[in-house]
N, CA, C and O atoms as a printed pandas DataFrame, in Angstrom:
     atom_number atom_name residue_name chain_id  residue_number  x_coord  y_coord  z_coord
0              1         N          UNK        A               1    0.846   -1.179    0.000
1              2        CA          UNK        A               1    0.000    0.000    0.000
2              3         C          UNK        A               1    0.893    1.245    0.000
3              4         O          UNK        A               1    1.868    1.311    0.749
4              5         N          UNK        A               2    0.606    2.094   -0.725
5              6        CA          UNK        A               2    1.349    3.197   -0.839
6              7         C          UNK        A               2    0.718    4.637    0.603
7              8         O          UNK        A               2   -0.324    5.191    0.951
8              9         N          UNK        A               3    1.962    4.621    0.910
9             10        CA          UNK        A               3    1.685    5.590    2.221
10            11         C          UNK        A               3    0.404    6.678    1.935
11            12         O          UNK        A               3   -0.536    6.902    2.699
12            13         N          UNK        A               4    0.611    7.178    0.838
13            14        CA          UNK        A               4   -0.396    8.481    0.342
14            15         C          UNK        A               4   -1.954    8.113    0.794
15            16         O          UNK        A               4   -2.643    8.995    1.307
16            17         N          UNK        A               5   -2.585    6.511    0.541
17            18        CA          UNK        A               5   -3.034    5.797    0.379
18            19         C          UNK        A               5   -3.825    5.921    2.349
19            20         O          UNK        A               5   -4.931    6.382    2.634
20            21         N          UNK        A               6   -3.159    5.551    2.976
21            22        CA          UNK        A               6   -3.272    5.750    4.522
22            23         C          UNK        A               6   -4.119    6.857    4.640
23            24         O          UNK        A               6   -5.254    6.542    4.996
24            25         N          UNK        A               7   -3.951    7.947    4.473
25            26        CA          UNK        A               7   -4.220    8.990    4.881
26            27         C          UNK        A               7   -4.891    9.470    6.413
27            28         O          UNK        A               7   -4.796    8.623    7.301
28            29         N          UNK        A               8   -5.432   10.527    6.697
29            30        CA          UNK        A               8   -5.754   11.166    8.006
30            31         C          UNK        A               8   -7.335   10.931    7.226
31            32         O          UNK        A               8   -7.860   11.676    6.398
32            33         N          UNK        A               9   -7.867    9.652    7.791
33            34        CA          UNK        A               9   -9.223    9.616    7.135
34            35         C          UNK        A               9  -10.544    9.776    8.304
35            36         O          UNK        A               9  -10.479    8.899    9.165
36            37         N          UNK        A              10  -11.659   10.693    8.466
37            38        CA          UNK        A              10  -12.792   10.685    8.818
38            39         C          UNK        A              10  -14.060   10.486    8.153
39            40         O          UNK        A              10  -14.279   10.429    6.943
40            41         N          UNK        A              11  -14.842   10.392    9.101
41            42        CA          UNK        A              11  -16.283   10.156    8.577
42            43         C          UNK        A              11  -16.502   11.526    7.960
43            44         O          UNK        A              11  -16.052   12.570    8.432
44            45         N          UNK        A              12  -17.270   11.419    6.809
45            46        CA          UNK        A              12  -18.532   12.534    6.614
46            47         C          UNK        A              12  -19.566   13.148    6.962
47            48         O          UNK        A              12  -20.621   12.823    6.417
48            49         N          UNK        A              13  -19.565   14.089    7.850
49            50        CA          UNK        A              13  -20.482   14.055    8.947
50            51         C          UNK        A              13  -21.718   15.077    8.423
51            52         O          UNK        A              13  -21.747   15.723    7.375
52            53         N          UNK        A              14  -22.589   15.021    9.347
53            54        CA          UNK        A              14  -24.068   15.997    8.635
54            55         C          UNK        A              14  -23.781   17.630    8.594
55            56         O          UNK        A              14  -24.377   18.498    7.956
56            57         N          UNK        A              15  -22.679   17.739    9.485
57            58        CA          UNK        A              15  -22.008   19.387    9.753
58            59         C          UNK        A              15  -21.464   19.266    8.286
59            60         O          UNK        A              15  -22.059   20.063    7.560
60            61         N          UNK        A              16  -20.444   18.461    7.561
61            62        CA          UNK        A              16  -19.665   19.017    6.458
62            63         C          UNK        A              16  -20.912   18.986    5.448
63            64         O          UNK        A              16  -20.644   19.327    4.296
64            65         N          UNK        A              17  -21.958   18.701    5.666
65            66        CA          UNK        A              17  -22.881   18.749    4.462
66            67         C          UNK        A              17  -24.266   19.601    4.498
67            68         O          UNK        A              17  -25.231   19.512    3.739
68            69         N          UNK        A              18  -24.065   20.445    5.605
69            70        CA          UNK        A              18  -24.840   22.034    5.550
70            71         C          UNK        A              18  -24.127   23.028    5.237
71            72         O          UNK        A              18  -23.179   23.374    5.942
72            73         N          UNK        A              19  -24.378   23.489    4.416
73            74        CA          UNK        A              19  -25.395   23.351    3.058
74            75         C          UNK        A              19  -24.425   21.956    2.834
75            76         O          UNK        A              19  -23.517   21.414    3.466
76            77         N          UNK        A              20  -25.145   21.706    1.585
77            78        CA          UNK        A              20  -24.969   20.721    0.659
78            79         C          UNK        A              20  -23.465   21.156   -0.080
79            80         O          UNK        A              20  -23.058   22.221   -0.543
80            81         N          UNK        A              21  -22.694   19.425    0.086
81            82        CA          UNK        A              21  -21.279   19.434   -0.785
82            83         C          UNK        A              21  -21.068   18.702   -1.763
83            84         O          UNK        A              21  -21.353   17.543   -1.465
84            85         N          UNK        A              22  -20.584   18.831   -3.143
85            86        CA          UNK        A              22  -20.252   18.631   -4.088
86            87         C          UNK        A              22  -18.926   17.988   -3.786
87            88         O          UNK        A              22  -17.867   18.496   -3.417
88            89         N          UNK        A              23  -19.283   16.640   -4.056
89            90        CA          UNK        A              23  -17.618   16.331   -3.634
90            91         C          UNK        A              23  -16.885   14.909   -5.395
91            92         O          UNK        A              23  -17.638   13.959   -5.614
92            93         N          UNK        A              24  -15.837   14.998   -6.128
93            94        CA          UNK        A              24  -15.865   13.877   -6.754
94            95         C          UNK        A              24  -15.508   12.280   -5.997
95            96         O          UNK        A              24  -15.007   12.142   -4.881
96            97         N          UNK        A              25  -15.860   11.321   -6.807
97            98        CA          UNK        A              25  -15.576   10.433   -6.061
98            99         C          UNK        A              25  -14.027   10.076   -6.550
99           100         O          UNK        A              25  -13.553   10.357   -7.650
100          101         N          UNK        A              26  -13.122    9.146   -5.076
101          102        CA          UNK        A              26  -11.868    8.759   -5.546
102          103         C          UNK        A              26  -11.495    7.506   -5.429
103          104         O          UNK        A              26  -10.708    7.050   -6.259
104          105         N          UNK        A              27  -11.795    7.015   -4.788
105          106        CA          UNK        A              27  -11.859    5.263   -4.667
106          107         C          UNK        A              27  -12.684    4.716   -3.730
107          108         O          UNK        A              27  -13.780    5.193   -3.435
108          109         N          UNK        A              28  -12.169    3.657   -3.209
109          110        CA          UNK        A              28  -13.127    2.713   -2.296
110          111         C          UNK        A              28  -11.828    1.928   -1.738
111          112         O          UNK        A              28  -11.035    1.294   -2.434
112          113         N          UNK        A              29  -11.766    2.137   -0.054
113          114        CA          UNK        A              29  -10.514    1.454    0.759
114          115         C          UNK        A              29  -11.510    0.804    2.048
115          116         O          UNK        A              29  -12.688    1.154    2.105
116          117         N          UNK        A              30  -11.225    0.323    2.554
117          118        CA          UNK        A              30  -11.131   -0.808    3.724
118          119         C          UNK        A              30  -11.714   -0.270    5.094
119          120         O          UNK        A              30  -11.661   -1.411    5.552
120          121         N          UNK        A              31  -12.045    0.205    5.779
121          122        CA          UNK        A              31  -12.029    0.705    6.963
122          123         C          UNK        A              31  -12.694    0.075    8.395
123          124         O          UNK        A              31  -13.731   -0.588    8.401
124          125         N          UNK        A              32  -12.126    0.313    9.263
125          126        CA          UNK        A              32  -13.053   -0.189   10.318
126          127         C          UNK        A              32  -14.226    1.677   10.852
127          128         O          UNK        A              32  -14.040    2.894   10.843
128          129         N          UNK        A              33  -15.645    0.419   11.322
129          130        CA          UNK        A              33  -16.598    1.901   10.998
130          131         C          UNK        A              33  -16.981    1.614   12.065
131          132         O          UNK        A              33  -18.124    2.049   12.201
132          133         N          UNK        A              34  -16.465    0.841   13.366
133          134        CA          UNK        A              34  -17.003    0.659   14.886
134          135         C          UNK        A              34  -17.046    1.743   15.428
135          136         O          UNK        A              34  -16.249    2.666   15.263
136          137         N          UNK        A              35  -18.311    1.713   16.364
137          138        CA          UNK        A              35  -18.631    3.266   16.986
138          139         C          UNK        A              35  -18.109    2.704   18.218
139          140         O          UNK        A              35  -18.155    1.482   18.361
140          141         N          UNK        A              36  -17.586    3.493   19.185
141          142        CA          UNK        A              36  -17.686    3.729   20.797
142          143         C          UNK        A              36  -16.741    2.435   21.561
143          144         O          UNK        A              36  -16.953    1.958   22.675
144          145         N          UNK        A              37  -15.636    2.043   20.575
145          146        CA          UNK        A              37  -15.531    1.321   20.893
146          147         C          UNK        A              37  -15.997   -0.612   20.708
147          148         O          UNK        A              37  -15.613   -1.608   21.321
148          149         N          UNK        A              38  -16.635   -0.480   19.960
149          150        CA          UNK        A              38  -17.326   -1.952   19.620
150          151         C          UNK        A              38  -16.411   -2.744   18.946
151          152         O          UNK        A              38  -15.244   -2.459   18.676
152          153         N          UNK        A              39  -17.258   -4.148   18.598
153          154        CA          UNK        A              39  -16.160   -4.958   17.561
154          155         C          UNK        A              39  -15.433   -4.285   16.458
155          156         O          UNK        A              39  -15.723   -3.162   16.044
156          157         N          UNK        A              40  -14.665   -4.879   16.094
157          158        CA          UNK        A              40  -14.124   -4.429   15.049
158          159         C          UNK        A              40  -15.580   -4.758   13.648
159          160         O          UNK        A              40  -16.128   -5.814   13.332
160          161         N          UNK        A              41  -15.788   -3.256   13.097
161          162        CA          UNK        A              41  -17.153   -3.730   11.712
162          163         C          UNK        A              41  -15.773   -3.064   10.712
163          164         O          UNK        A              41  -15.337   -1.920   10.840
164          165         N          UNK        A              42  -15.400   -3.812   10.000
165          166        CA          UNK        A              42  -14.676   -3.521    8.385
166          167         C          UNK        A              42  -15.736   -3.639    7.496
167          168         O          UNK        A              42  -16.452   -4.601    7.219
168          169         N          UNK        A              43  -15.708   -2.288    7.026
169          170        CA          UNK        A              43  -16.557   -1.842    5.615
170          171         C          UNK        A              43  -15.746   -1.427    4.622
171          172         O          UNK        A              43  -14.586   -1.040    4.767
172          173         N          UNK        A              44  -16.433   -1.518    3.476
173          174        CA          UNK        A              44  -15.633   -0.599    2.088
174          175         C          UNK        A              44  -16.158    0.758    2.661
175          176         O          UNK        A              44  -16.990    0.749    3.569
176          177         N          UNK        A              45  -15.716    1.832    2.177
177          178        CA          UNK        A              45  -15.646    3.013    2.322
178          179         C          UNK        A              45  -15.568    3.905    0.782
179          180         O          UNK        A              45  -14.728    3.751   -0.105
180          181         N          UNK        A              46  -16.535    4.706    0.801
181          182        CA          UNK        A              46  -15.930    5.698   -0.743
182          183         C          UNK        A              46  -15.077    7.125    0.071
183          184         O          UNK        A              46  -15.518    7.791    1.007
184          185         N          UNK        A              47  -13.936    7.271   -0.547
185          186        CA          UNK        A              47  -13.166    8.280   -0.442
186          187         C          UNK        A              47  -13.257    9.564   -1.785
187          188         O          UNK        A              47  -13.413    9.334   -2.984
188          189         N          UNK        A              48  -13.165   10.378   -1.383
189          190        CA          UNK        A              48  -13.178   11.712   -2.358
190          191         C          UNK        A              48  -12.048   12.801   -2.702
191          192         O          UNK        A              48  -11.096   12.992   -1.945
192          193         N          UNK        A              49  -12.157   13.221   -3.424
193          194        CA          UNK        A              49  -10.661   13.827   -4.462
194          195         C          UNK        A              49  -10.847   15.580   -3.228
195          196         O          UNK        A              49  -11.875   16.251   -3.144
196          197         N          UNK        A              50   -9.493   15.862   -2.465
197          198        CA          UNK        A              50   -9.543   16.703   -2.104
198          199         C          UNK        A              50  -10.303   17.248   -0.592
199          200         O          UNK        A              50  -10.377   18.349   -0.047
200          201         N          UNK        A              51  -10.848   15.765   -0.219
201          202        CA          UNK        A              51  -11.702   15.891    1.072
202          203         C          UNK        A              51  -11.731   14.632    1.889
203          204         O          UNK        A              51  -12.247   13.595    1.473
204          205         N          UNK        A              52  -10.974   14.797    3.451
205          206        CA          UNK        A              52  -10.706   13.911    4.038
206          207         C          UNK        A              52  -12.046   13.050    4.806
207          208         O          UNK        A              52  -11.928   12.378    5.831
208          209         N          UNK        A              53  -12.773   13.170    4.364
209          210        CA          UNK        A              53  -14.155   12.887    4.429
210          211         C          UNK        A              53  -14.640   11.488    4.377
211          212         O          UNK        A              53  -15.628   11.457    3.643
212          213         N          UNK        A              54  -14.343   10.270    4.871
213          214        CA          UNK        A              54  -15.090    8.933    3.822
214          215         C          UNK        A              54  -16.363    8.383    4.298
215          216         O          UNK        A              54  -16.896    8.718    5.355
216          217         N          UNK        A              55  -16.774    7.618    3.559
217          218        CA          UNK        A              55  -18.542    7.502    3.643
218          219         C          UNK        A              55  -18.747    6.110    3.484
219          220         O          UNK        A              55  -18.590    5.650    2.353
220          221         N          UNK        A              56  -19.127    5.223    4.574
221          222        CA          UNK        A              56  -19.535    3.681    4.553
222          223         C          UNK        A              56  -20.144    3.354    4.050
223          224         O          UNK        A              56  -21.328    3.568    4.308
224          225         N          UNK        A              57  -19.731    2.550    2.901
225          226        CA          UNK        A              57  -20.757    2.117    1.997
226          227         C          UNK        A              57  -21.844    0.909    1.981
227          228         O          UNK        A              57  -22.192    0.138    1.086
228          229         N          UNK        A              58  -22.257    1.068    3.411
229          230        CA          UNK        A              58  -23.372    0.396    3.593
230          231         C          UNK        A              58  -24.501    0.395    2.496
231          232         O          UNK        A              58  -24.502    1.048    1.452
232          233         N          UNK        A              59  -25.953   -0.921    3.190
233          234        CA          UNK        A              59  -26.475   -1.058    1.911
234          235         C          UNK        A              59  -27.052   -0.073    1.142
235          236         O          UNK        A              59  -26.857    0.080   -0.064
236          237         N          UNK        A              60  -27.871    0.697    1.955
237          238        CA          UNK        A              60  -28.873    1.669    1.677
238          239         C          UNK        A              60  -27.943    3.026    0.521
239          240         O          UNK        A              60  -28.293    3.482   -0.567
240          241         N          UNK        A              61  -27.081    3.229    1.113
241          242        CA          UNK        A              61  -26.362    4.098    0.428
242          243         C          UNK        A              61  -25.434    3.193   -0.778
243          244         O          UNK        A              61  -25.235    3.693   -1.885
244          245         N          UNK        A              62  -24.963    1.969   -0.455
245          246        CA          UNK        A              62  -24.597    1.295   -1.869
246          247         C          UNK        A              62  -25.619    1.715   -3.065
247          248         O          UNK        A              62  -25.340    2.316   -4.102
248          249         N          UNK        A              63  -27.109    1.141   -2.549
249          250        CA          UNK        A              63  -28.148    0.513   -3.781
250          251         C          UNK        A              63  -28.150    2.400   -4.480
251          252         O          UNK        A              63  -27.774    2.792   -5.585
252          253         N          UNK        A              64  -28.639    3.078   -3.489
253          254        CA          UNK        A              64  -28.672    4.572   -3.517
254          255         C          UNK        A              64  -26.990    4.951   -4.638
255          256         O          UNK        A              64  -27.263    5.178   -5.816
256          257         N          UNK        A              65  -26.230    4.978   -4.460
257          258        CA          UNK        A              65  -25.325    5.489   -5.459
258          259         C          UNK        A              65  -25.261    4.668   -6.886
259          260         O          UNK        A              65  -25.223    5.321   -7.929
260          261         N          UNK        A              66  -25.249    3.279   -6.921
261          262        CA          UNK        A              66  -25.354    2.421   -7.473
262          263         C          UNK        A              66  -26.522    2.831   -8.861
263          264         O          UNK        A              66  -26.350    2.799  -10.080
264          265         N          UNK        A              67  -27.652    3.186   -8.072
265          266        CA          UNK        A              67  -29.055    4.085   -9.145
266          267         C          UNK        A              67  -28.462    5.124   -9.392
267          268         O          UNK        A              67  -28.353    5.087  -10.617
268          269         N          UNK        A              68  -27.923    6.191   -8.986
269          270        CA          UNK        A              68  -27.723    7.373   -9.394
270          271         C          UNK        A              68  -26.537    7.739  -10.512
271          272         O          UNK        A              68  -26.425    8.636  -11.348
272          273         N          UNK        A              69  -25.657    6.538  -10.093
273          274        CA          UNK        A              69  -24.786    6.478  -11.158
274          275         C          UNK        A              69  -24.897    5.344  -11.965
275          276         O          UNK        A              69  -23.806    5.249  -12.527
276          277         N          UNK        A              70  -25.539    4.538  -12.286
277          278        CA          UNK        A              70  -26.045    3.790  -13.205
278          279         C          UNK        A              70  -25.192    2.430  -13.571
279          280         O          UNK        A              70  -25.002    1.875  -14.652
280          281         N          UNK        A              71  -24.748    2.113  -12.217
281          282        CA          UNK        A              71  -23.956    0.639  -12.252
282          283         C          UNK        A              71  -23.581    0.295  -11.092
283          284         O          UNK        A              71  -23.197    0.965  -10.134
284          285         N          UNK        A              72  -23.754   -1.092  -11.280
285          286        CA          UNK        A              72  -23.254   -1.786   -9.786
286          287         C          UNK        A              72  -21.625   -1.615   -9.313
287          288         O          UNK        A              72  -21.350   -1.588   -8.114
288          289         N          UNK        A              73  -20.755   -1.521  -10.174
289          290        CA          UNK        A              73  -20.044   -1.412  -10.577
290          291         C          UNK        A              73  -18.665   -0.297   -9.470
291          292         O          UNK        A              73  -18.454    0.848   -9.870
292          293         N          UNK        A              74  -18.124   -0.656   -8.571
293          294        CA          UNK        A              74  -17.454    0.851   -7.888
294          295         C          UNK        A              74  -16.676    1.546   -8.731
295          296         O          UNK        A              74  -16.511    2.756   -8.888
296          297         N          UNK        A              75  -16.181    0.511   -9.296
297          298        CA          UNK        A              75  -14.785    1.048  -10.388
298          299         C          UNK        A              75  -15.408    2.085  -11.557
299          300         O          UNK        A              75  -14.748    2.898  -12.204
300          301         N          UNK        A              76  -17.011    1.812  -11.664
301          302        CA          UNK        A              76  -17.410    2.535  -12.409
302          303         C          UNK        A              76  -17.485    4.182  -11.837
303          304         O          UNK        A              76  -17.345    5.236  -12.458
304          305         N          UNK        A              77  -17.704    3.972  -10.702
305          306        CA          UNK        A              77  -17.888    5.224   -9.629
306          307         C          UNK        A              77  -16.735    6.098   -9.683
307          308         O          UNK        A              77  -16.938    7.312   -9.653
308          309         N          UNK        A              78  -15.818    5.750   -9.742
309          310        CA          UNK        A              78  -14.333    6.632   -9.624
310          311         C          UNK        A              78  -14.672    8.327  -11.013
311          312         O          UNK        A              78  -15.082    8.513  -12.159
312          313         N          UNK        A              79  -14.247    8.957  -10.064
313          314        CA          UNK        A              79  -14.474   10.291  -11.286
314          315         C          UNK        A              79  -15.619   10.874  -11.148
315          316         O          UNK        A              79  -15.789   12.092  -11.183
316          317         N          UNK        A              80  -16.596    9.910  -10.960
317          318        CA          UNK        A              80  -18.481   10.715  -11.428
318          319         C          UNK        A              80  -17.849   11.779   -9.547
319          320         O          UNK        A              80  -16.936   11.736   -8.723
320          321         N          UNK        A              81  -19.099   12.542   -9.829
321          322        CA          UNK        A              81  -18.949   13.241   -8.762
322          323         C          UNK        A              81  -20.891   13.599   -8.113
323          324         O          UNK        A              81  -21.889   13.750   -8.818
324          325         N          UNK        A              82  -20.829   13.615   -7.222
325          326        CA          UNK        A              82  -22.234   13.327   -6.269
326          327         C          UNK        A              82  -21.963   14.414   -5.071
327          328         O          UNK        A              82  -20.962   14.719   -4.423
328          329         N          UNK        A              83  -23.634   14.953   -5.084
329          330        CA          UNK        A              83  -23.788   15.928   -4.180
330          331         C          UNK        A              83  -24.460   15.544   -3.174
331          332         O          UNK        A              83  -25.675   15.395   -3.303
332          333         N          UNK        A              84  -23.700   15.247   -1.694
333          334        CA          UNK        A              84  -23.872   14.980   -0.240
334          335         C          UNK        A              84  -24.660   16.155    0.666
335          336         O          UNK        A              84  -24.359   17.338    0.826
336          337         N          UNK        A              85  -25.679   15.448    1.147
337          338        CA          UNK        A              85  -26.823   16.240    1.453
338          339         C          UNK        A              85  -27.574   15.970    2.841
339          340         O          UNK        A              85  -27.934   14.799    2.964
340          341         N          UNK        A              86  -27.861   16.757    3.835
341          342        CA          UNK        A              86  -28.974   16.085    5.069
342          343         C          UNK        A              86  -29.689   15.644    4.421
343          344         O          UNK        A              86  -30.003   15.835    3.246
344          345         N          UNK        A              87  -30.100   14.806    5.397
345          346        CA          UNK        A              87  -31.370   14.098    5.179
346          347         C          UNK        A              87  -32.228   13.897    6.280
347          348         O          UNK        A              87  -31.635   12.954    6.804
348          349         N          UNK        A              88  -32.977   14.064    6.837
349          350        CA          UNK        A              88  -33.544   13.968    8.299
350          351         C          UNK        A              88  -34.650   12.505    8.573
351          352         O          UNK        A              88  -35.253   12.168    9.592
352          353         N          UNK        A              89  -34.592   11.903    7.287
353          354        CA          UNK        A              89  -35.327   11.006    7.462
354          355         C          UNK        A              89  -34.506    9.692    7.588
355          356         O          UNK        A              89  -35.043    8.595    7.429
356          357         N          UNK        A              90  -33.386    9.817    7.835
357          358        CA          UNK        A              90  -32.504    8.855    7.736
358          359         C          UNK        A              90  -32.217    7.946    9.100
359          360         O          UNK        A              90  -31.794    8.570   10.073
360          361         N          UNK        A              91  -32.424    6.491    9.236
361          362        CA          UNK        A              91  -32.533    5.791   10.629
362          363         C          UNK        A              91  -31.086    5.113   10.362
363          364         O          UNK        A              91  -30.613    4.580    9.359
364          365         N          UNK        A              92  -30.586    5.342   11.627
365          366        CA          UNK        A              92  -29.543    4.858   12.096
366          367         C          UNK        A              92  -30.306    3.839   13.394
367          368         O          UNK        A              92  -31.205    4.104   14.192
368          369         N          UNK        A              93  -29.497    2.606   13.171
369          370        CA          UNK        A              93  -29.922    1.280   13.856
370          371         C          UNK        A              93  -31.547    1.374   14.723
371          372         O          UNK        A              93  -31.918    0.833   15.765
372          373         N          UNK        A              94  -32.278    2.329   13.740
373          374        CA          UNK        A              94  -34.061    1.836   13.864
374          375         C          UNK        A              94  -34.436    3.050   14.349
375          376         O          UNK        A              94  -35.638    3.213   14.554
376          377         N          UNK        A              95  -33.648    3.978   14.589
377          378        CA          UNK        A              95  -33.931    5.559   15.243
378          379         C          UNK        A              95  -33.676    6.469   14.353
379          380         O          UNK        A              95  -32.592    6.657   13.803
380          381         N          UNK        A              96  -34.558    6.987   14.211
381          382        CA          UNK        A              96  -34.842    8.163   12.968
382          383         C          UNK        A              96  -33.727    9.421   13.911
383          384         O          UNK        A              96  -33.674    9.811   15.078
384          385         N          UNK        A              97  -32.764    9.794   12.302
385          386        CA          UNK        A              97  -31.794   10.750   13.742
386          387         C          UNK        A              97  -31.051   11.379   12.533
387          388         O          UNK        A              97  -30.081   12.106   12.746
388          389         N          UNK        A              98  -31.321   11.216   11.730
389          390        CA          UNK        A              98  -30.855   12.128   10.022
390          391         C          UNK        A              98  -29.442   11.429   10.031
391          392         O          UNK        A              98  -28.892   10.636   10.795
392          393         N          UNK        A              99  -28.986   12.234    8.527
393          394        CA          UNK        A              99  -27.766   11.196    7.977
394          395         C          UNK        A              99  -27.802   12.015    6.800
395          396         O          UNK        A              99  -28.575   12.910    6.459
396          397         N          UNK        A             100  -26.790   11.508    6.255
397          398        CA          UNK        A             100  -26.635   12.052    4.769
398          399         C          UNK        A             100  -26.900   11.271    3.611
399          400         O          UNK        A             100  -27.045   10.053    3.713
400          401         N          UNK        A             101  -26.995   11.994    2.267
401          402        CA          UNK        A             101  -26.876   10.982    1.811
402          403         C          UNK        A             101  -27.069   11.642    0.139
403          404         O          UNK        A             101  -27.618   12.675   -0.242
404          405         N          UNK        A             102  -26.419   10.643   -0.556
405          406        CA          UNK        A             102  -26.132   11.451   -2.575
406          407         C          UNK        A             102  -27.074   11.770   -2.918
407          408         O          UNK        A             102  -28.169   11.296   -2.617
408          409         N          UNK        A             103  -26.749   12.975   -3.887
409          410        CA          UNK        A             103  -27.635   12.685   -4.855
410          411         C          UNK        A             103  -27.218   13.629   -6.427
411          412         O          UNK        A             103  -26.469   14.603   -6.348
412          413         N          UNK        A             104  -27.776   13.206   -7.711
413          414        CA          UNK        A             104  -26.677   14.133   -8.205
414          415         C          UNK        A             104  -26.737   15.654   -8.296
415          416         O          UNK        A             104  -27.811   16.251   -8.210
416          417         N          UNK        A             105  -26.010   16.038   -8.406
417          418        CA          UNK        A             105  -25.706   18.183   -8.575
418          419         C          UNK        A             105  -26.996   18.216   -9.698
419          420         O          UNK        A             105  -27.509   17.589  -10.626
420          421         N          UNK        A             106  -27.098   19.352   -8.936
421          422        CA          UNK        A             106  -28.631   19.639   -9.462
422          423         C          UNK        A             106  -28.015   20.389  -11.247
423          424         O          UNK        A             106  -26.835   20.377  -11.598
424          425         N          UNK        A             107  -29.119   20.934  -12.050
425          426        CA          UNK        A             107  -28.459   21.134  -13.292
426          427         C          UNK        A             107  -27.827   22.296  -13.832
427          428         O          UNK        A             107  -27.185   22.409  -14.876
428          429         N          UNK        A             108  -28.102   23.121  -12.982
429          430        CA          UNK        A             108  -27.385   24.759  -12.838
430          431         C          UNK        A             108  -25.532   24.321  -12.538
431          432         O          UNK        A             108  -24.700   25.221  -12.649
432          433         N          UNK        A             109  -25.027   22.665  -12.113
433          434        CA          UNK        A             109  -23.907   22.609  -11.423
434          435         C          UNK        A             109  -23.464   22.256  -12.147
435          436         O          UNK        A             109  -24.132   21.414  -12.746
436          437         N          UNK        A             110  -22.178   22.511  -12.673
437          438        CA          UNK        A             110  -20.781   22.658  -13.741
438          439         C          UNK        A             110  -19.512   22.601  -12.674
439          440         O          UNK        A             110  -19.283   23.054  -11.552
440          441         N          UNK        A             111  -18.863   21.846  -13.588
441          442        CA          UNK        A             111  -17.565   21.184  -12.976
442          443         C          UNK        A             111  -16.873   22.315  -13.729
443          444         O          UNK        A             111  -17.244   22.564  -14.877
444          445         N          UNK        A             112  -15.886   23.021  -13.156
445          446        CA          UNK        A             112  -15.279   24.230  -13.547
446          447         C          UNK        A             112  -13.580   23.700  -12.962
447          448         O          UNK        A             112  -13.175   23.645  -11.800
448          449         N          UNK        A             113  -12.651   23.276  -14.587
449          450        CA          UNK        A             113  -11.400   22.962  -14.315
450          451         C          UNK        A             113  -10.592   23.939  -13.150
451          452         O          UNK        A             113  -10.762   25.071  -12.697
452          453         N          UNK        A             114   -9.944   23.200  -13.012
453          454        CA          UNK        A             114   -8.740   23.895  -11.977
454          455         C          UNK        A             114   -7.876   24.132  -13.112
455          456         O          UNK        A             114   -7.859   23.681  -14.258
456          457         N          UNK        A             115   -7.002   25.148  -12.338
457          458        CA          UNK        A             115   -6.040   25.999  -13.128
458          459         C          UNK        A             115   -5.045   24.869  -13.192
459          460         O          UNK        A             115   -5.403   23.939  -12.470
460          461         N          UNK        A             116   -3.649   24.600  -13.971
461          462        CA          UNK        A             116   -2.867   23.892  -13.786
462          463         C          UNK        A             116   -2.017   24.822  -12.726
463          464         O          UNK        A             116   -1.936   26.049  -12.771
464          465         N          UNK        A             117   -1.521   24.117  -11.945
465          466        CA          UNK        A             117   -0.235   24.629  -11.318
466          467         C          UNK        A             117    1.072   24.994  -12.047
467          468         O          UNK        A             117    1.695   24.016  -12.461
468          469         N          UNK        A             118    1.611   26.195  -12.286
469          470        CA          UNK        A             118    2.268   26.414  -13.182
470          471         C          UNK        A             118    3.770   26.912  -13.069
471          472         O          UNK        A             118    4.077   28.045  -12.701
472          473         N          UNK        A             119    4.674   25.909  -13.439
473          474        CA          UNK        A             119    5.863   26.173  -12.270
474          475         C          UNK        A             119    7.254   26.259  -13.620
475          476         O          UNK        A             119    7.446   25.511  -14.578
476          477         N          UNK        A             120    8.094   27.614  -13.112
477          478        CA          UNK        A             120    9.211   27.831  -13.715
478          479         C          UNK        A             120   10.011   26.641  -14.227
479          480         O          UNK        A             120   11.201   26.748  -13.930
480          481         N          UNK        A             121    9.708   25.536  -14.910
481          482        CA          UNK        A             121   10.550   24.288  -14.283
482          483         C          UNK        A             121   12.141   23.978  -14.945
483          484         O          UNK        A             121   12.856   22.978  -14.872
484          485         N          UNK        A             122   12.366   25.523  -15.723
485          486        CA          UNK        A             122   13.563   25.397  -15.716
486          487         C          UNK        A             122   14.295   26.065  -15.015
487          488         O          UNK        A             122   15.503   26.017  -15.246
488          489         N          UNK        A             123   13.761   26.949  -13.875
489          490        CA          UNK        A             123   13.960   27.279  -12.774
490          491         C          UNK        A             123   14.397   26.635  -11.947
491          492         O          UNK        A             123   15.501   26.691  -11.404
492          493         N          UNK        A             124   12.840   25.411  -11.662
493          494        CA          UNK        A             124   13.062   25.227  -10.425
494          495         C          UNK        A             124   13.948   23.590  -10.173
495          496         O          UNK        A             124   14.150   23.059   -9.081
496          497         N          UNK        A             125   14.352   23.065  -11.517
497          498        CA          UNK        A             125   14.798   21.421  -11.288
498          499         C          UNK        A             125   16.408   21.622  -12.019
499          500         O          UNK        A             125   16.471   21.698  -13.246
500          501         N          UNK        A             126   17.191   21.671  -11.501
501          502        CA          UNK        A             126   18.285   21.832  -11.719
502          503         C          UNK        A             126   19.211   20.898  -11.400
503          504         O          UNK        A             126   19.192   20.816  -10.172
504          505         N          UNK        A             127   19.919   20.235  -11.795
505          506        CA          UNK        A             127   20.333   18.871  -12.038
506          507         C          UNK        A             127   22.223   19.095  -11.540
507          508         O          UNK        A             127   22.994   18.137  -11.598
């Protein structure tokens, strides 16, 4: 595993998603998602380009991204990008207590390139 790979990873919580975040997707890694101490629960996890954020890809939210991006598929998932949202109707273990959850950027939303980083590089690599 490549160190980069590790990272300083948290949950996605209902605070980073008031208002609503636009985030792309970046892969899918391993995680343990035990609360308070409990057994060890290892889930897949989706991770995102630029946001230390990751999101358990439990079922409800599997089947849920799975429709929205139009394949069962994770590998297909990499790149598309999905807008993370409250939800207040959302039950966590049978108790209605909100959660988040995708859906896509509404149609006013445009992916607007980043600048390249643009560096003297016969400046700056000198041999």
């Amino acid at each position: 595993m490549n160190i980069d790979e590790m990272g300083d990873w948290r949950f996605l919580t209902k605070e980073d998603c008031e208002p609503p975040v636009i985030l792309k997707n970046a892969g899918i890694i391993e995680r343990d998602c035990s609360i308070n101490g409990d057994e060890p629960d290892m889930q897949f996890c989706l991770t995102f380009e630029h946001h230390k954020g990751i999101v358990p890809l439990r079922k409800t939210v599997r089947k849920v991204i799975a429709e929205l991006l139009q394949s069962k598929e994770t590998d297909d998932w990499i790149g598309k990008i999905l807008e993370w949202y409250v939800d207040s109707n959302v039950e966590v273990r049978g108790v209605k207590k909100g959660g988040i959850r995708p859906r896509l950027p509404g149609a006013d939303f445009e992916v607007k390139p980043q600048e390249p980083a643009s560096l003297p590089l016969e400046e700056e690599l000198s041999f």
